[in-house]
BAZA-320975 format. One record per atom (N, C-alpha, C, O, CB): residue in one letter; x, y, z. Coordinates in steps of 0.05 Angstrom, whole numbers, plus 5000, padded with zeros to 4 digits. Glycine has a CB too. Example, Ala and Ser with C-alpha at 12.3 -4.5 7.8 and 13.67 -1.06 7.14 Angstrom:
<rs>
A526448865156;A524649105156;A526449345156;A528549345169;A522649115181;S525749555142;S527349795143;S525850015157;S526850235161;S528249885114;
</rs>
This chain:
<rs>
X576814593760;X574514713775;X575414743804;X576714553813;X571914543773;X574714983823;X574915073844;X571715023863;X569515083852;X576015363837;X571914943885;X569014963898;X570214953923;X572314853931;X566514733891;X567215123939;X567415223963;X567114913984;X565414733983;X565015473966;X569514954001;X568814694017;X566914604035;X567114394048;X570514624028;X564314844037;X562214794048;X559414864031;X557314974037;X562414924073;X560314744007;X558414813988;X556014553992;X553914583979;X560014843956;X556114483997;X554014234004;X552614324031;X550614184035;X555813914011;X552814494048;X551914554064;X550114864066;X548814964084;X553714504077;X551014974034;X549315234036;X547815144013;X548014953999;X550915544033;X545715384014;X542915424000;X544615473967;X543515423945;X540615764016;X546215533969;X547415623947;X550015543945;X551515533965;X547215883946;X551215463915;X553115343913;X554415483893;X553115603877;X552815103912;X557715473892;X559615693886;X562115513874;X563615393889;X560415883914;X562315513844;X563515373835;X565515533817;X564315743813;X561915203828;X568215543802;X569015613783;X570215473766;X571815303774;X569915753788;X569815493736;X570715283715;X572115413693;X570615503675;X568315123703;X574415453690;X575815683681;X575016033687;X575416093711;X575715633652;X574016223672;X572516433668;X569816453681;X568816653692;X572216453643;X568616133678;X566316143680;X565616153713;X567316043726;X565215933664;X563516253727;X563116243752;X559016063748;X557116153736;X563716623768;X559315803764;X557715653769;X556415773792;X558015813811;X558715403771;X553415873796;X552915843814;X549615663816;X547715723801;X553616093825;X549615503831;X547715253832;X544715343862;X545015283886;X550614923843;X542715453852;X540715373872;X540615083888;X540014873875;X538315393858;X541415073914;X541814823933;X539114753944;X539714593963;X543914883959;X537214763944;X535314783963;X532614513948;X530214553949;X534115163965;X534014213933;X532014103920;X530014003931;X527913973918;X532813963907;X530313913965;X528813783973;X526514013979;X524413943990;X529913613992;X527014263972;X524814443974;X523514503949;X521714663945;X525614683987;X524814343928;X523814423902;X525614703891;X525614783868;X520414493906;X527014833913;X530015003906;X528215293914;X528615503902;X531814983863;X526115293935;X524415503930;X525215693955;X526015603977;X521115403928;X524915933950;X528516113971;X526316133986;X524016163981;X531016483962;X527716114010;X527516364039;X529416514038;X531016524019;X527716274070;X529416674063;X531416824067;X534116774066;X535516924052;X531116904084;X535316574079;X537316484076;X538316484044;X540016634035;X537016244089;X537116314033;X537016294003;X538516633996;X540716733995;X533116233991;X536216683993;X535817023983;X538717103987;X540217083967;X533517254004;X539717204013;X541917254018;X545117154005;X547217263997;X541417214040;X544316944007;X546216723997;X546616803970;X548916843962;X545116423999;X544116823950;X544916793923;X547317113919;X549417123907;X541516783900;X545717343936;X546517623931;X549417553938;X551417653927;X544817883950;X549417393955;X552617363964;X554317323939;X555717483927;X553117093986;X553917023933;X555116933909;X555517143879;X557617223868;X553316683903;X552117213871;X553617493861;X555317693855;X556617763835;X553417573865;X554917773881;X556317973887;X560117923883;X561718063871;X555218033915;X560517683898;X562417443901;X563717503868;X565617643862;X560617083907;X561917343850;X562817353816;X563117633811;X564317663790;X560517223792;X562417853821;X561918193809;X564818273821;X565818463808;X558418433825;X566318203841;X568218293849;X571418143831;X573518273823;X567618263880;X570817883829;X572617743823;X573717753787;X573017633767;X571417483833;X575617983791;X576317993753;X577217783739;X577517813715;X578418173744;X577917533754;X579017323735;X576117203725;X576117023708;X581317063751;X573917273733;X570817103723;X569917363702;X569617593708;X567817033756;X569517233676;X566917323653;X564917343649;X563917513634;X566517243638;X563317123666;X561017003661;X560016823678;X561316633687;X561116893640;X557016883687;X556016683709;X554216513703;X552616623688;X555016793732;X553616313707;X551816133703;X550116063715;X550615833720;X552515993700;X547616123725;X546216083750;X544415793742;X543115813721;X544116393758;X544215603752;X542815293749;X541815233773;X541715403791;X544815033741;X540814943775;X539114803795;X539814543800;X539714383781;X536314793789;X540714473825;X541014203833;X538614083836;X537514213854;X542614163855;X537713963831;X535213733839;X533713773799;X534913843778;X531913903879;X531313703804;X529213773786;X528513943782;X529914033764;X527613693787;X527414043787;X527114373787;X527914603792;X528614603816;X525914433794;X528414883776;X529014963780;X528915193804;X530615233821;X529214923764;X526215343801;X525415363833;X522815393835;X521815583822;X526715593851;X521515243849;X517915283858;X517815583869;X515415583876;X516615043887;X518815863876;X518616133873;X520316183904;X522616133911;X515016263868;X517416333921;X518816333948;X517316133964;X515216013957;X518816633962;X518416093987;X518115934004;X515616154022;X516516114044;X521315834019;X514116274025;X511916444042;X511016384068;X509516494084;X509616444029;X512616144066;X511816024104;X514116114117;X513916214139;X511615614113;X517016084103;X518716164121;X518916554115;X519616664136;X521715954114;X518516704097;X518016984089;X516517084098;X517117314104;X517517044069;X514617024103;X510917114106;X512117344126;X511817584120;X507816814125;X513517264153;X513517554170;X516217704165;X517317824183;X513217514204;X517217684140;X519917714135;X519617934113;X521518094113;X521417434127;X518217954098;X517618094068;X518018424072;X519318574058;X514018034055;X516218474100;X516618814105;X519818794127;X519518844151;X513019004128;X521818734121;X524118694138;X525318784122;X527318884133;X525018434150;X525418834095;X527818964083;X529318604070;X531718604064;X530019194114;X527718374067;X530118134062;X530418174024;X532018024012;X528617704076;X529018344012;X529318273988;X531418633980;X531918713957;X525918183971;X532118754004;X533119073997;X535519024001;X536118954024;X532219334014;X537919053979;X540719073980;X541719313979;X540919503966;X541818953962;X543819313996;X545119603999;X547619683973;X548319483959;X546719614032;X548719913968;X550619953946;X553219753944;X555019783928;X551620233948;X552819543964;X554919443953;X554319113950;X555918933945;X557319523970;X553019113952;X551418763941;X549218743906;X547418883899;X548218653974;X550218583896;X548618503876;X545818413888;X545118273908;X550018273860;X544718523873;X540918503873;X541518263850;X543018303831;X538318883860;X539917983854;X539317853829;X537417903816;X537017843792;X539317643829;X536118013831;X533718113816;X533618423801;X531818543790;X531418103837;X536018483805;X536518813792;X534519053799;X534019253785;X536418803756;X533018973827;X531519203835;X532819393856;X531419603858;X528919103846;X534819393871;X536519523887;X538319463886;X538819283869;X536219533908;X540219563900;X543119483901;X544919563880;X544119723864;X543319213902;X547219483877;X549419603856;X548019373828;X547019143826;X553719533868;X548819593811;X547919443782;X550219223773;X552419323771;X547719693754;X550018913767;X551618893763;X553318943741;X551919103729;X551318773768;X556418913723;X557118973702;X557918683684;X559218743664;X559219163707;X557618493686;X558818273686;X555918093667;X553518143669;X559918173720;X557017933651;X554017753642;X553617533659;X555117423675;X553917603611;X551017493651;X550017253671;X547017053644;X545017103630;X547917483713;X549016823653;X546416633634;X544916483652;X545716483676;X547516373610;X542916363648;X541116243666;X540415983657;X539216003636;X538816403670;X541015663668;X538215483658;X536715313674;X536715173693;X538815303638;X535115413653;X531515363674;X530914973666;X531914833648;X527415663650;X529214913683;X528814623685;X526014543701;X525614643723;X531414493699;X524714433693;X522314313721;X520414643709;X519914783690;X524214293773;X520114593753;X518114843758;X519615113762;X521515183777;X516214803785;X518015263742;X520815613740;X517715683755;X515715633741;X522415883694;X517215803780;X515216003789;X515616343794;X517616423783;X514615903814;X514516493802;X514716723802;X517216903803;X517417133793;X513416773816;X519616713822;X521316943827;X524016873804;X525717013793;X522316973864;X523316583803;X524616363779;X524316583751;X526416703747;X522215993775;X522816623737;X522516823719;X523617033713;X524817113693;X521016873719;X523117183740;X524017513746;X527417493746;X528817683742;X522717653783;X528217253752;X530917203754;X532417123725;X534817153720;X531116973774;X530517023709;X530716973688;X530917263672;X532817323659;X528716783683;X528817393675;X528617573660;X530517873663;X530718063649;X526117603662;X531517803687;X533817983698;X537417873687;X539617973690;X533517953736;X536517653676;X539317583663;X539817653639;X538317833630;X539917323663;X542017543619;X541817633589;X541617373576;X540517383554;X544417813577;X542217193582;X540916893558;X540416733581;X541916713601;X543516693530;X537916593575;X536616433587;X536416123570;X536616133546;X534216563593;X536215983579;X536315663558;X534715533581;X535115503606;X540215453549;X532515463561;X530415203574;X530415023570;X530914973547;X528315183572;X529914833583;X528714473585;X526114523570;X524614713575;X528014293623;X525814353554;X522514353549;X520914173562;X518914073552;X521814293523;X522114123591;X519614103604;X519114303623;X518014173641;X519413853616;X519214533629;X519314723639;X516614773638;X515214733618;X521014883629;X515714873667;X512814853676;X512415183689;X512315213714;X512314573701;X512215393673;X512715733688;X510215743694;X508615563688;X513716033669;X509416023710;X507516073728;X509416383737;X511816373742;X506915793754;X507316673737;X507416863747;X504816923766;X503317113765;X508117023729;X504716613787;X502216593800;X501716813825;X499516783836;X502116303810;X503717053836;X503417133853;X501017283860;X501217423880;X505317213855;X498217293846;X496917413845;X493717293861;X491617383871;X497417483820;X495616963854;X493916703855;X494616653890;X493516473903;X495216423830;X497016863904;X497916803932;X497417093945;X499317183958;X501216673933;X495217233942;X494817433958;X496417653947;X494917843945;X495417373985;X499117733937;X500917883931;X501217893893;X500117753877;X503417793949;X502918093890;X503318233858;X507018073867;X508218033888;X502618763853;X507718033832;X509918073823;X511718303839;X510718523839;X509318133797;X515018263858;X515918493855;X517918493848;X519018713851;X515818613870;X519918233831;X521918223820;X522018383802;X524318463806;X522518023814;X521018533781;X520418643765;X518918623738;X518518783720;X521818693765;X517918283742;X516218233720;X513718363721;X511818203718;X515917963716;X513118633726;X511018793719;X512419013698;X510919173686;X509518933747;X515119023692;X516519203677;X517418973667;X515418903653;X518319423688;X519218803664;X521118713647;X518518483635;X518918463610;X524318593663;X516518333643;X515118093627;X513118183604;X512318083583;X513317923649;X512518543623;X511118643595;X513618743568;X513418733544;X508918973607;X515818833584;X517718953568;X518618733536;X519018783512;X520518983593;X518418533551;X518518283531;X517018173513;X517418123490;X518718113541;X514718123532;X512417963509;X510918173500;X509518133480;X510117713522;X510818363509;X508718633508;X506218653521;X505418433527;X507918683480;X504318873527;X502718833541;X500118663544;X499218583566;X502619003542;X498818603515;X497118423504;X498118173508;X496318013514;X496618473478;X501418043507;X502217853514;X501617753546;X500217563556;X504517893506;X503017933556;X504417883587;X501017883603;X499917673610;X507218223601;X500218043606;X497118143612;X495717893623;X494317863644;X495418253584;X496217773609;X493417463621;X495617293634;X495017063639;X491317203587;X497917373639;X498517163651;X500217373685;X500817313708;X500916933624;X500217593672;X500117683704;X497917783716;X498717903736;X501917873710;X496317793715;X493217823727;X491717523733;X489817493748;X491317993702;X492917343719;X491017053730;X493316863740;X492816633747;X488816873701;X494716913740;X497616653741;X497416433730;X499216263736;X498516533768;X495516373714;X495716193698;X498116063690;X499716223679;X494616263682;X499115723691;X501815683677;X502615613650;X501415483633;X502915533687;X504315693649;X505115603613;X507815523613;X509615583628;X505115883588;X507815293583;X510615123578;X512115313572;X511815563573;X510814893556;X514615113562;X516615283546;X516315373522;X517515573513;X518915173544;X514515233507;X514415353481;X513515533477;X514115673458;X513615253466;X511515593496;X510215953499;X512116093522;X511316303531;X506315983513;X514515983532;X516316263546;X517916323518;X519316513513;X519016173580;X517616173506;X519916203481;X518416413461;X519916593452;X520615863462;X515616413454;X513616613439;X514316863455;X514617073443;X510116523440;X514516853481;X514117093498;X516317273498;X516417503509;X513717033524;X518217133483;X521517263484;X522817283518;X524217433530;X521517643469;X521317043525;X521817033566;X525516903560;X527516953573;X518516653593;X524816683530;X527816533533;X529316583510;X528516683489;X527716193537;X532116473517;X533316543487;X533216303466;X533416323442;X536616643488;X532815993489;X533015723470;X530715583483;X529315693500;X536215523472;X530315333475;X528415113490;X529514923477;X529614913453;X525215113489;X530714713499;X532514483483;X531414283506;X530514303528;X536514533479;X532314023484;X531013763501;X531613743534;X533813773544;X532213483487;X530313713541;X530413633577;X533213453579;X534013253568;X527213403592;X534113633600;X537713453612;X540013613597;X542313623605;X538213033598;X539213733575;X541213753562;X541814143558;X543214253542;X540613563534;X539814253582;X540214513584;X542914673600;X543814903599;X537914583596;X543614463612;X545214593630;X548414623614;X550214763621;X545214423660;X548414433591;X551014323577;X550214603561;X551814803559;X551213963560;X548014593551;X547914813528;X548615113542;X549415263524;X544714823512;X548415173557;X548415453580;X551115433585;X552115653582;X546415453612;X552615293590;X555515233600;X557115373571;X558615573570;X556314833606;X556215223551;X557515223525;X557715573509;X559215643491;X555314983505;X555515743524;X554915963517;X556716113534;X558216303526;X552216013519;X556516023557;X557816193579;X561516183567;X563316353564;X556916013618;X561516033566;X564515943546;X565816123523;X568016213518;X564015673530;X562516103508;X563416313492;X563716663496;X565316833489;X561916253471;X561716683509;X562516893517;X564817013532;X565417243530;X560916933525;X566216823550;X568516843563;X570316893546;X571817073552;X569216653577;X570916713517;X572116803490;X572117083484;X574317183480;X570816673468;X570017223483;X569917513466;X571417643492;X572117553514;X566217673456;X571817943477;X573718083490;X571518213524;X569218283521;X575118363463;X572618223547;X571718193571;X571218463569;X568718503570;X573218063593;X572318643566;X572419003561;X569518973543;X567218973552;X576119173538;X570018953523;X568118913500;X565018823513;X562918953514;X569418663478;X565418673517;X562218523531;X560918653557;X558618633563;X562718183542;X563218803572;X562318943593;X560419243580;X558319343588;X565319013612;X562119333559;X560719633548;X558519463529;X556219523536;X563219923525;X558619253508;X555719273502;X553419193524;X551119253519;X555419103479;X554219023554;X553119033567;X551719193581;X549519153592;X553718963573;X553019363581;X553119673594;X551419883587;X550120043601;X555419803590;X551819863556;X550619973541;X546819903536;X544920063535;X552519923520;X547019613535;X544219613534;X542619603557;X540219573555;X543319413520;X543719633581;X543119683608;X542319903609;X540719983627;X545019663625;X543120053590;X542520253596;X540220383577;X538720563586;X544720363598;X539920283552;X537120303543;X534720213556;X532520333556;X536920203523;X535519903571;X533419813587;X531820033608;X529420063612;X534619583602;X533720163618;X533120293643;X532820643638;X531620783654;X535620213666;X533920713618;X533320983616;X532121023591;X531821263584;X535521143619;X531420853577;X530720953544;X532720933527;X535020963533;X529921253541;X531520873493;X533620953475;X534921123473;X537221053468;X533320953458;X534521363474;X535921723467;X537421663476;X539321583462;X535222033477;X537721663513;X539721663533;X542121483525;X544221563516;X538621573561;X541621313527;X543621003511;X544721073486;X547121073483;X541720693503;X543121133468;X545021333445;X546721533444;X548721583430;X543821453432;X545321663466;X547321903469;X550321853482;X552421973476;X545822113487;X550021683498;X551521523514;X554021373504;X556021363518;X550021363523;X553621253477;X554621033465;X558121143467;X560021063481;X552920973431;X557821373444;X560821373445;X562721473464;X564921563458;X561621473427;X561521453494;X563821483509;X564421263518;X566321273534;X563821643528;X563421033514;X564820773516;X567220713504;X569020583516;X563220603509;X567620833469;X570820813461;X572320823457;X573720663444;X571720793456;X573021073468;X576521113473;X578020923493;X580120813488;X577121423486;X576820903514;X577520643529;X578920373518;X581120293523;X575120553540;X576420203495;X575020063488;X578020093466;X579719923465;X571620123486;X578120323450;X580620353421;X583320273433;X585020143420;X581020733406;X583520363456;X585120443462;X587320213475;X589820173476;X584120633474;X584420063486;X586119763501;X587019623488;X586219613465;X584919573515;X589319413499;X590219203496;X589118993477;X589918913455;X590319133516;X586718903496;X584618733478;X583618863447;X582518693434;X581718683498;X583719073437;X582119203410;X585919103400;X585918863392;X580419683408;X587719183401;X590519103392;X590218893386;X590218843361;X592619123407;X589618613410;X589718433407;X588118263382;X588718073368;X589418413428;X586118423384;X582918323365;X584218293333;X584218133315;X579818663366;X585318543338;X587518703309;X589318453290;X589518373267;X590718953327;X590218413312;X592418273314;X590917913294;X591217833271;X593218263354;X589517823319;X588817623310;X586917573287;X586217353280;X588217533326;X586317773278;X584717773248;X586217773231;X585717633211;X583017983241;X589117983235;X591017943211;X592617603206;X593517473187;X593318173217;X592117593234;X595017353237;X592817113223;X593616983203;X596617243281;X589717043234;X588116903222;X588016703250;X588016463246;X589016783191;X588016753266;X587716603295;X586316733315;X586016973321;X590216563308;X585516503327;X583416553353;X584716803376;X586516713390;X583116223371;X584117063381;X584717153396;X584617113425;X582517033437;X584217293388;X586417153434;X587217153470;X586517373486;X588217463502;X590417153476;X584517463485;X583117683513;X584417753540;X583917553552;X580417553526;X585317863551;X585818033581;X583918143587;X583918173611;X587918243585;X581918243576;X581118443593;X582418723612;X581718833633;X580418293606;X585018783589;X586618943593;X586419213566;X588019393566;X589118753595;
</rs>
């Protein structure tokens, strides 16, 4: 493992463990709940894993107990119309509302209190793994303001509208076993033991071919955001690339031989 030598000193922490890229919400004695600083920081790290081709896969977790009580609104409150949540084309949005899209997967695990922006972050990733003691809330409604991570598109996108509905209009909170009904998560596993299970995924996915996981990534990115047709129509120019590389040889290869294949991403 590689870490930044002032990682104890930022909001955000930047780790690598083979393929895998760690990155850790720092902020426990706040309950991990961002300001600006925060904010910035995470897009950094992001962005950080989106550039770096030796990384597969990111892991986003929480130092302390929880994972994050939402935003911090005392330190934001005169900060919100400033542009602190607008990324320009060359920074990762974690929240996938501006900025460059990323191409890369990202798993998430949740723990404690997941609040409003905790979710949207969740729901902006591709596998999520919960603690079942996980305490959610899409209370922003309950603080003067609406959802703008995108859980007004992606929470209905999930649970559907009859689902999502009562819980973004009242902020009412709910466990894990109803983010898990909601299709909010992909697992709910005993408390402590989420972050091992998220690691273990991120692993595997670093296994499959890196080319490969980028176009089905790609691919359903792109149903998300433009519709089925478009994404269909779309599909097969992902594989001539895709036939053509190294890694599909390789894949070849190790099915005949009867062994674990070796990926480049070449």
């Amino acid at each position: 493992m590689t870490t930044d030598s002032n990682a104890t000193e930022n909001r955000i922490t930047y780790n690598t463990q083979g393929h895998v890229c760690l990155v850790g919400l720092n902020r426990a004695n706040k309950r991990n709940a961002f300001d600006s600083h925060m904010i910035g920081q995470l897009s950094d790290a992001m962005t950080r894993y989106e550039q770096d081709d030796n990384l597969r896969c990111a892991l986003i977790f929480a130092h302390g107990d929880h994972f994050t009580a939402g935003l911090d609104l005392v330190e934001l409150q005169d900060k919100l119309n400033d542009g602190v949540f607008e990324f320009n084309d060359d920074q990762i949005d974690p929240w996938g509302i501006s900025g460059k899209l990323r191409t890369k997967p990202v798993v998430v695990a949740v723990k404690g209190t997941c609040f409003t922006v905790a979710i949207e972050l969740m729901l902006n990733s591709d596998v999520v793994i919960a603690s079942d003691n996980c305490n959610f809330a899409q209370m922003e409604v309950q603080r003067g303001i609406m959802p703008f991570g995108g859980a007004t598109v992606r929470f209905v996108a999930a649970a559907g509208w009859q689902k999502a509905m009562p819980y973004l209009l009242t902020g009412k909170a709910f466990d894990a076993q109803t983010a898990d009904r909601l299709n909010l998560v992909s697992e709910v596993v005993a408390n402590g033991t989420e972050y091992e299970r998220a690691l273990t995924l991120a692993q595997e996915i670093c296994k499959a071919a890196p080319l490969g996981v980028r176009g089905a990534l790609s691919s359903a990115q792109d149903a998300s955001r433009n519709g089925a047709a478009t994404a269909l129509a779309n599909i097969h120019s992902y594989l001539p690339p895709l036939f053509h590389s190294e890694d599909a040889k390789e894949g070849v290869m190790a099915m005949v031989e009867r062994r674990e294949a070796e990926f480049k991403g070449i």
